[in-house]
C-alpha positions as CSV (number, residue, x, y, z in Angstrom):
1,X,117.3,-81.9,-195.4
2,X,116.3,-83.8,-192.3
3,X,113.9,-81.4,-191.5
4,X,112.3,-81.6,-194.5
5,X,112.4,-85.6,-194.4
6,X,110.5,-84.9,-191.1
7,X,107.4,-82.5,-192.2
8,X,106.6,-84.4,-195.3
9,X,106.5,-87.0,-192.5
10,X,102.3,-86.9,-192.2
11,X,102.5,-87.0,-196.3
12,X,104.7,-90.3,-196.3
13,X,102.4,-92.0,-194.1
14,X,98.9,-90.9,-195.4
15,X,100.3,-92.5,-199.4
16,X,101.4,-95.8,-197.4
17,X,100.5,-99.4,-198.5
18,X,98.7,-101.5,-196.2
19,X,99.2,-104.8,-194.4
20,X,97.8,-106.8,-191.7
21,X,99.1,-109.8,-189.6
22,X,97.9,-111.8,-186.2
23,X,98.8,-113.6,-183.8
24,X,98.0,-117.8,-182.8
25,X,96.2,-116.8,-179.3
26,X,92.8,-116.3,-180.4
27,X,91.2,-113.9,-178.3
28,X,88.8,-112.4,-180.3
29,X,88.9,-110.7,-184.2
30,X,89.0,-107.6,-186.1
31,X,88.3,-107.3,-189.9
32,X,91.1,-105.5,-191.4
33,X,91.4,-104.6,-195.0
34,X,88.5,-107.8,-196.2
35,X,91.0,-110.2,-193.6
36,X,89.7,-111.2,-190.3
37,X,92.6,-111.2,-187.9
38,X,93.1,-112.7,-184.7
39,X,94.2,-111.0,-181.3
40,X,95.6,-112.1,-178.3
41,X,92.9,-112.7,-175.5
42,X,94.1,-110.0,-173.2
43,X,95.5,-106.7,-174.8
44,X,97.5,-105.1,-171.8
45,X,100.9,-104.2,-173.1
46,X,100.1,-102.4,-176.1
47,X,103.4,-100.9,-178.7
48,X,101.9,-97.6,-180.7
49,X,104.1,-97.1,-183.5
50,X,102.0,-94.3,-185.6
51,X,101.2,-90.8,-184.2
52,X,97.9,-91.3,-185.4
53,X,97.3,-94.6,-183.8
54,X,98.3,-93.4,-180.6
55,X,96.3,-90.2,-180.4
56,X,93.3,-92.6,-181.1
57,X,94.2,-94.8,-178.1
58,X,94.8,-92.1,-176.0
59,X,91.1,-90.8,-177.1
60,X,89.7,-94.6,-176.4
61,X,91.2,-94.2,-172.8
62,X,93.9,-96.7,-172.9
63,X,96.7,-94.7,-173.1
64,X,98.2,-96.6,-169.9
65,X,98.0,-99.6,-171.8
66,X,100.9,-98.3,-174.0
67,X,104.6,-99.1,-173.1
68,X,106.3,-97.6,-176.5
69,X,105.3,-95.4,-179.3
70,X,107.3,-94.3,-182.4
71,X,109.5,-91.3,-182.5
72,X,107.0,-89.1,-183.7
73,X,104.1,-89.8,-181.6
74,X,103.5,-87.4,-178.7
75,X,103.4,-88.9,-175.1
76,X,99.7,-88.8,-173.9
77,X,99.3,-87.3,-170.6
78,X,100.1,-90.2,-167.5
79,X,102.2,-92.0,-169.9
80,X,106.1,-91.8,-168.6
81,X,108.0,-89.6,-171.1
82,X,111.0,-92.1,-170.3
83,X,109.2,-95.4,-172.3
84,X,111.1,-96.6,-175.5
85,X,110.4,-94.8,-178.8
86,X,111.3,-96.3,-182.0
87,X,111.8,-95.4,-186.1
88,X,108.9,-96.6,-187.7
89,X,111.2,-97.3,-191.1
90,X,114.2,-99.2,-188.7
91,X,112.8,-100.3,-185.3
92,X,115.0,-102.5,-183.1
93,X,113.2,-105.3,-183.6
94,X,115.3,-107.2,-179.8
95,X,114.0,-104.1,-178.3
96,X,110.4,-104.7,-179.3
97,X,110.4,-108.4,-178.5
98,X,112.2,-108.2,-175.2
99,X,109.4,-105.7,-174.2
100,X,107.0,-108.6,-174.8
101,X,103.9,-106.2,-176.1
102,X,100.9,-108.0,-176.6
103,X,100.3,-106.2,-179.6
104,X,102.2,-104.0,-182.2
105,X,100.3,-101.3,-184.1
106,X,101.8,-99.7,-186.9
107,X,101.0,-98.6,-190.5
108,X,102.2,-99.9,-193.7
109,X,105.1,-96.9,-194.0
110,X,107.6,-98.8,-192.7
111,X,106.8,-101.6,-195.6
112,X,107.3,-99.3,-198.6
113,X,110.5,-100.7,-199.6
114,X,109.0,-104.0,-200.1
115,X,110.2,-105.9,-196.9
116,X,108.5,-106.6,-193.7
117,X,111.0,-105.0,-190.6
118,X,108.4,-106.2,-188.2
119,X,108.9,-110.1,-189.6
120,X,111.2,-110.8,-186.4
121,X,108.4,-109.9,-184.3
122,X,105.4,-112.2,-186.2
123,X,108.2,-115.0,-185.4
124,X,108.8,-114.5,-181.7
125,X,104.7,-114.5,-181.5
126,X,103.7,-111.6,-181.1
127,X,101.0,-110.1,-183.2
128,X,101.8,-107.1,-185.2
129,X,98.7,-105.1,-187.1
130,X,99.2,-102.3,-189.7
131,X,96.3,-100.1,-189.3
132,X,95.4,-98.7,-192.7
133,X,96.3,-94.8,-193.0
134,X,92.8,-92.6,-193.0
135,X,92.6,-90.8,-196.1
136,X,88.8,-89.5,-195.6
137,X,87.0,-88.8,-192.4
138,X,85.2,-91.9,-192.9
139,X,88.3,-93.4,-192.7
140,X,89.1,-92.1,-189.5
141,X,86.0,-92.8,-188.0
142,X,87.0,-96.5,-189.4
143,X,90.3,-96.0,-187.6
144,X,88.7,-95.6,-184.0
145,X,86.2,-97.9,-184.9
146,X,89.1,-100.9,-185.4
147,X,91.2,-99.7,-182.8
148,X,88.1,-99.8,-180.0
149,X,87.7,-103.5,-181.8
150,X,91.1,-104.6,-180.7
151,X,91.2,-102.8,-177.4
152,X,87.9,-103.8,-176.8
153,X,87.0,-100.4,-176.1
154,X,83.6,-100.2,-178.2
155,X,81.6,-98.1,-176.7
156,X,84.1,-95.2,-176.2
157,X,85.0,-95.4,-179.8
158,X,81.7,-94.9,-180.7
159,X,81.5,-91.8,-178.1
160,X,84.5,-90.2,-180.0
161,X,83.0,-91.0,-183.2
162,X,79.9,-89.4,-182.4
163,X,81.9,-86.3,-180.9
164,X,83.7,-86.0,-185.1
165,X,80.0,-86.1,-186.5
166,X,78.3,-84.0,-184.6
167,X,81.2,-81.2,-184.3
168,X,81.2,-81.6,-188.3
169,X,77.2,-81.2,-188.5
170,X,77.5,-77.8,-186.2
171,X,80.4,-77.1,-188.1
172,X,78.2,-77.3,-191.8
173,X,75.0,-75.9,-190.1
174,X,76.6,-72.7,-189.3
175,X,78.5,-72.3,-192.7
176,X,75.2,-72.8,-194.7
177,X,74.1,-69.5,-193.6
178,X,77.4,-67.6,-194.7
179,X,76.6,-66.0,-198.1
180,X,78.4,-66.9,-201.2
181,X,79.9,-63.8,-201.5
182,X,81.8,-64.0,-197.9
183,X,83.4,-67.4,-198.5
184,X,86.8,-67.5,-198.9
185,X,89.6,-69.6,-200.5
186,X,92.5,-71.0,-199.3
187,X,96.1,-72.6,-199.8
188,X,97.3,-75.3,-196.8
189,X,101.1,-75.5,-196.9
190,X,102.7,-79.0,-195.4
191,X,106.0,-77.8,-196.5
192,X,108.0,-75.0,-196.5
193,X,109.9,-73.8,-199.5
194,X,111.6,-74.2,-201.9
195,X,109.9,-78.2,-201.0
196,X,106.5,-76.4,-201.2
197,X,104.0,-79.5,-200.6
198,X,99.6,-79.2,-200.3
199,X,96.9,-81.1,-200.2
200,X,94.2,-82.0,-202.8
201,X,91.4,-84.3,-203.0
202,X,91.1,-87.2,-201.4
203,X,92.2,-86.5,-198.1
204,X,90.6,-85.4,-195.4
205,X,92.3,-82.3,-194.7
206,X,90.7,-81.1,-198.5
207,X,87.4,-82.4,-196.8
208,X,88.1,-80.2,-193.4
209,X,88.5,-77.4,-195.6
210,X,85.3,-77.8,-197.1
211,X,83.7,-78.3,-193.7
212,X,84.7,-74.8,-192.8
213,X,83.3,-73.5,-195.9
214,X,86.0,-72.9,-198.0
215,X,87.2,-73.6,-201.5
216,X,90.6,-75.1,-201.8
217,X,92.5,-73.5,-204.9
218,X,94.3,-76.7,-205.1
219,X,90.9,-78.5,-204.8
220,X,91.8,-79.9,-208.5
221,X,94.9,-82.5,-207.9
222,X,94.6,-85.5,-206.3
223,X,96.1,-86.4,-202.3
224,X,99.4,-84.8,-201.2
225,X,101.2,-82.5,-204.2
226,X,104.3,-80.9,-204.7
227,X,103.3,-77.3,-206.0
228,X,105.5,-74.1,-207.3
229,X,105.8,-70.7,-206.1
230,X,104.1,-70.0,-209.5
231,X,100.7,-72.2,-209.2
232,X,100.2,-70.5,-205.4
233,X,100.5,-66.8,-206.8
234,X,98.4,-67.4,-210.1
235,X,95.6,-68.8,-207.3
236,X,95.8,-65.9,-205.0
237,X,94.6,-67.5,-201.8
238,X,92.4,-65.1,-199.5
239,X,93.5,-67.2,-196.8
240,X,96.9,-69.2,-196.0
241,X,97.7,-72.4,-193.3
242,X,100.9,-73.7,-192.8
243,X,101.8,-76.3,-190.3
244,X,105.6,-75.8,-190.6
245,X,107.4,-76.0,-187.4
246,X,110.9,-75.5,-188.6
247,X,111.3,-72.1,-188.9
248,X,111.5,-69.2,-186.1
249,X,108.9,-67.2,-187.7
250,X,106.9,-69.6,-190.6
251,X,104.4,-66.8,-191.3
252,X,107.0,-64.1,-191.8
253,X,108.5,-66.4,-194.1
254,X,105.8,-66.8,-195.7
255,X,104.8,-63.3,-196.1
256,X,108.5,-62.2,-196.9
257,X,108.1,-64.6,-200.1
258,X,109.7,-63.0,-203.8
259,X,106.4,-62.1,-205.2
260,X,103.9,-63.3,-202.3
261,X,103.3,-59.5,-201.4
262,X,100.4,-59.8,-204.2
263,X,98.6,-62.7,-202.8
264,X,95.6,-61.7,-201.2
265,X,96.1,-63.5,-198.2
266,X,99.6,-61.9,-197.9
267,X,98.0,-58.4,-198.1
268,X,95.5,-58.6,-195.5
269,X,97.9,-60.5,-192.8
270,X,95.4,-63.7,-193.2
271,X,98.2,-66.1,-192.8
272,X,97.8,-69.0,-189.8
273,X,99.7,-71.8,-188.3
274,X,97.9,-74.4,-187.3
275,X,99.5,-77.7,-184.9
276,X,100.4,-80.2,-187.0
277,X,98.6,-82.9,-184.5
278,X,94.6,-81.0,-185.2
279,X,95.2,-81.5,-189.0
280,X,98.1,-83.4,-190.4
281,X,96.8,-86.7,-187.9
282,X,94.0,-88.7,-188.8
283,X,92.5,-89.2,-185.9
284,X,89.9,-86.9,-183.2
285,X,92.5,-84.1,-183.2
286,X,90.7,-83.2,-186.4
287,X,87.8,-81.6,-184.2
288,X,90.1,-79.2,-183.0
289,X,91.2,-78.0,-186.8
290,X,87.8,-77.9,-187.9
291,X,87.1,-75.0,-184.9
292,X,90.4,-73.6,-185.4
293,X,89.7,-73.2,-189.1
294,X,86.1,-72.3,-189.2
295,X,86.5,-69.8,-186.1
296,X,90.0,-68.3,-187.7
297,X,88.3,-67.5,-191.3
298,X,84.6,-66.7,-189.9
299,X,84.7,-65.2,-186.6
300,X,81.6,-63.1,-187.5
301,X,79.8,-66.4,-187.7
302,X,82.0,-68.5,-185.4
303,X,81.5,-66.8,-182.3
């Protein structure tokens, strides 16, 4: 069950309230959520407690400027692997003080249950910002856009932002000379069964999709979805991603399904995994998904 717990992880996050708190030493200000909040003068010691956030800081190039990330974050390269992680839901709030960040980024997942864990930390000073969760691409490229704000890292953030626009115009370019009758359909599993969880619209994996030039058959539900074993077979899928992790052999499982033999994408072996960190993270990463994708279900046209 803790496994499970762990890949509906990106789901969790992306249906997250939001919240947004400063500090008193004005440095300068970001506009978060219609709130202008204040930073801290200097930003050196920075606390990354979303996997999302700190892929985007890693992207802005201050990655060295991070001294503790959440359990779920991976460590960007010339970071120490030894630095203190910490459950977004339950952080050690003494730990995170005693570190004395200068800022604390996190989303609003750990305030779901209606109380404020990072409270402790807005008392000792130090300011603590929930970043909204992207649910679109525009909201990503929001995302970098705020986090090159506070880190005053402007102008790479609108480098990476350009790099996410312009793969996506390629991307779109290409796919509008694929006929009708070559584009394919396809059914992105978060979860493994029997907890079988997908994506609709309103999110910007749906909108990745799309990108790549091709039709979700759960285009019709809104955000993140539980589905059956019965709505997946009764869309017949030509093609299949799953980002599950858990298993020794996801697409064998997968393809071993009661029933599943019938689904198109079962019978011609069209089955992928794809990393969880180029499509289940809003943030860059999502260039890499887009190739991955578009190259994986067009390789006549993705060369």
């Amino acid at each position: 069950m803790k496994k499970v717990i762990a890949s509906l992880f990106a789901i969790f996050c992306l249906m997250a309230p939001v919240f947004a708190a400063g500090s008193k030493d004005s440095g300068h200000y970001v506009t978060i959520s219609g709130k202008q909040i204040s930073l801290p003068k200097k930003i050196e010691r920075i606390i990354s407690l979303s996997p999302s956030n700190t892929e985007i800081l890693d992207g802005l190039g201050v990655s060295k400027k991070i001294i503790a990330v959440d359990t779920y974050s991976r460590i960007p390269e010339g970071v120490s692997a030894d630095i203190p992680k910490f459950d977004i839901m339950n952080p050690n709030t003494e730990q995170l003080i005693a570190l004395a960040p200068d800022v604390i980024l996190t989303t609003g997942m750990a305030e779901v249950k209606g109380t404020d864990p990072y409270q402790p930390c807005r008392n000792a000073g130090i300011t603590v910002i929930s970043i909204p969760t992207a649910s679109t691409i525009d909201e990503i490229i929001e995302s970098i856009t705020m986090l090159g704000t506070i880190t005053k890292t402007t102008s790479n953030a609108t480098k990476l932002n350009k790099k996410i626009t312009t793969a996506i115009s390629n991307i779109k370019s290409v796919v509008a000379r694929i006929p009708e009758a070559e584009r394919k359909t396809v059914y992105f599993e978060v979860s493994p069964a029997p907890y079988l969880y997908t994506t609709g619209y309103g999110t910007y994996a749906h909108e990745m999709f799309e990108i790549c030039g091709l039709t979700n058959v759960f285009g019709d539900i809104e955000a993140w979805k539980p589905v059956s074993n019965e709505q997946v077979l009764a869309k017949n899928p030509d093609f299949i991603f799953t980002t599950t992790d858990l298993l020794p052999d996801p697409i064998q499982e997968i393809a071993s399904r009661k029933g599943w033999a019938v689904i198109a994408a079962v019978k011609n072996n069209s089955i992928y995994q794809i990393e969880n960190r180029v499509i289940s993270q809003p943030c860059q990463n999502i260039i890499e998904g887009l190739e991955y994708i578009s190259k994986t279900v067009y390789p006549k046209y993705f060369k």
